[in-house]
Every structure is written in structure tokens, then in C-alpha cells.
C-alpha positions in Angstrom: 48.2 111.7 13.5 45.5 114.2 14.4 47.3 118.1 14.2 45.7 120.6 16.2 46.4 124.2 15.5 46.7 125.7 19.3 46.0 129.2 18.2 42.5 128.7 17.0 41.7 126.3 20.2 42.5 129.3 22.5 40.4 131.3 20.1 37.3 128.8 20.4 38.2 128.5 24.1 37.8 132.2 24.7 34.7 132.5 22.3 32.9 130.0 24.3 33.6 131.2 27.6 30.5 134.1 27.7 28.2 130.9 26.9 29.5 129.0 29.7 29.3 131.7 32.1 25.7 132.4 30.8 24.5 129.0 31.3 26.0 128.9 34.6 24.2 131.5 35.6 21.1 130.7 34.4 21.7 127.4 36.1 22.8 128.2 39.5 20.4 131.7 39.6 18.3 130.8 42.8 14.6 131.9 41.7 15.0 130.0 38.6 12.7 127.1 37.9 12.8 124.4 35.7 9.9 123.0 33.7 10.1 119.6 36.2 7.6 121.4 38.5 10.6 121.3 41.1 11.8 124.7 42.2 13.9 126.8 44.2 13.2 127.7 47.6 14.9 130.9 48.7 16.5 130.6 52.1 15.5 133.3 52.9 12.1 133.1 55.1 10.6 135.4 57.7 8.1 134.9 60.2 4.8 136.5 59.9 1.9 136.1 62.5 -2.1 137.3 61.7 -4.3 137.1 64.9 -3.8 133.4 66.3 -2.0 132.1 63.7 2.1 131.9 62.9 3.3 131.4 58.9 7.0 131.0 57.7 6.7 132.7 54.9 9.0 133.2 51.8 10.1 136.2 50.9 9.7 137.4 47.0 11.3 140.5 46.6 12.6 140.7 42.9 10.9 141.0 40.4 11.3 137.4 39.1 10.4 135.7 41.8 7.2 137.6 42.6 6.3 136.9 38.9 6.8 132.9 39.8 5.3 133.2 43.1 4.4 129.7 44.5 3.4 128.9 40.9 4.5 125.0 39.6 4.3 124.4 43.3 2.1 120.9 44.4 1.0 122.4 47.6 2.7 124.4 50.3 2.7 123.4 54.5 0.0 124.4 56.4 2.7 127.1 58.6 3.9 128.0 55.4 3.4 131.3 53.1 4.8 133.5 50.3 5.6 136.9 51.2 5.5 139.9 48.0 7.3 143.0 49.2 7.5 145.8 47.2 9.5 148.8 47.3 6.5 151.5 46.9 2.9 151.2 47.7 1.2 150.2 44.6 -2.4 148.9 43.7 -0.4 145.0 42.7 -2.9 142.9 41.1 -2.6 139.2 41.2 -3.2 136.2 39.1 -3.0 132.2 39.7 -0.7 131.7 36.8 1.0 128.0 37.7 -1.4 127.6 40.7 -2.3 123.9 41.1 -3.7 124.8 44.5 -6.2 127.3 46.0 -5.5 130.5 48.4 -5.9 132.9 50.5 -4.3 136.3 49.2 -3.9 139.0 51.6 -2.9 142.8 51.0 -1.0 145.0 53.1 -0.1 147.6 54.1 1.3 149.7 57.2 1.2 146.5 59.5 -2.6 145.8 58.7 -4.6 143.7 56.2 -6.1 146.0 53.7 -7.6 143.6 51.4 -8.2 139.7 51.3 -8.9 137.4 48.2 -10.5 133.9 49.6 -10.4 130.7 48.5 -8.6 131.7 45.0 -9.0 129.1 42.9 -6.2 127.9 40.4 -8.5 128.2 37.7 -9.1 131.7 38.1 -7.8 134.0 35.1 -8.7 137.3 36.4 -6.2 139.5 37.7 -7.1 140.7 41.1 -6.5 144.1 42.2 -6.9 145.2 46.0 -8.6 148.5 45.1 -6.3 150.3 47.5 -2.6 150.6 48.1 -0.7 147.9 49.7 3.6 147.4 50.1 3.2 143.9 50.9 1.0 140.7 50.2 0.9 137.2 51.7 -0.5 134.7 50.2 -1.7 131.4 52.2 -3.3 128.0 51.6 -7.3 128.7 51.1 -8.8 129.1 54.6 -6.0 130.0 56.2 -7.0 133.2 57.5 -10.8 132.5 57.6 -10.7 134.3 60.6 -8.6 137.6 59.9 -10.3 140.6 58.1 -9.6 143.9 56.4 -7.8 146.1 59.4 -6.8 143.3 61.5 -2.9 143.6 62.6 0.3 141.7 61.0 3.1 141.3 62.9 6.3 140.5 60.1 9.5 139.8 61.8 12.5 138.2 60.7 13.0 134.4 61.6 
């Protein structure tokens, strides 16, 4: 007959509970993604229309899931976009890390395009910087906005 000492059970019970509520977390955390190439999508979308054209765009507003981006990502829809806010205007440079597809990455800022990056390519390793200020950046599938340019209006609404 097996004996089981109750008092150190609790004891390991209670030592393990931080691990389970850290694994939890890192489980159930919605801008986490998993090495499968499957992630996340944030419910949370907003619409965003540049000249002719209408995007439902993702919003990535922390600081992990602007780093993620659409990276590990096959493709994305051809309405669909990635929105970067930020809380200050900075000079946010860019990079494809992840990218298995090309875009369009546009700069922002006061409701106009101040900057666009075309046809990005996923091999690209540079970082790209606007050379102005921006608070906000979309980014697109490549030739998305082949007919916007620098100063052209953004309208950014919610959905």
C-alpha cells in the first residue's frame, strides 16, 4: 500500500501553481505564435481606405505584435492589411523578418502617406526607415497601392 504524505502534496501543489499559470498564459496570450507557421489573428480589425481602394486591416499595437507583424504568415487576402500604430511619432524602421511574401509598406502620418516601400521582397535584410516621422504604417500585399503616393489621403476608421 502506497502512503502519501498530504502535507508535502499541498506543498508541491502550491509550488507548481506559478508554472501553471505561466504556461497558461503564455498559451492563451493572443499575439503569440507558435513555430507551426499558424498564428493568432487579433479580432481586432479596422477599416482603412487609400484612394479607390478598401483594406481590413489588423491592428498591431503592442509592442509584441508589431515585432511579429504578418511574419510566419503564407500570404494575406487581397482586402486585407496590417495596421502598426504607435503612440508617438517616430522615424520606425522596418524589416521582412518571417516574410514569405512581398509588400507594399506604407508610412503615415496625420491622415496622409508620408512614405511608401514597394514591392518589399522577403528576402530583403535591410531595415527600412521612412526618413521622416510617421505614427502609423500599413503594410499591403506588393502592388497594392501602385496607385497611391507620398501625400495622398488615408481614411482609418473603425469596422
Amino acid at each position: 500500500m502506497i502512503h502519501i504524505d498530504r502535507k508535502a502534496l499541498r506543498l508541491y501543489a502550491l509550488a507548481m501553481l506559478p508554472v501553471v499559470i505561466a504556461m497558461a498564459w503564455f498559451v492563451l496570450r493572443s499575439d503569440h505564435a507558435p513555430e507551426t507557421g499558424v498564428v493568432r489573428v487579433s479580432p481586432r480589425t479596422i477599416r482603412v481606405a487609400v484612394g479607390g481602394r478598401e483594406f481590413s486591416a489588423e491592428v498591431a499595437d503592442t509592442p509584441s505584435s508589431r515585432e511579429l507583424g504578418l511574419g510566419n504568415r503564407d500570404s494575406l487576402c487581397d482586402s486585407c492589411a496590417m495596421l502598426f500604430r504607435f503612440d508617438m511619432p517616430g522615424e520606425y524602421g522596418f524589416w521582412m523578418k518571417g516574410m514569405r511574401f512581398p509588400l507594399d509598406i506604407t508610412w503615415i502620418r496625420d491622415g496622409r502617406i508620408v512614405h511608401i516601400e514597394r514591392e518589399v521582397s522577403p528576402e530583403k535584410e535591410r531595415v527600412m526607415h521612412p526618413g521622416t516621422t510617421a505614427t502609423e504604417v500599413l503594410e499591403t500585399n506588393a502592388g497594392a497601392l501602385s496607385e497611391s503616393k507620398e501625400g495622398d489621403a488615408i481614411e482609418i476608421s473603425a469596422s
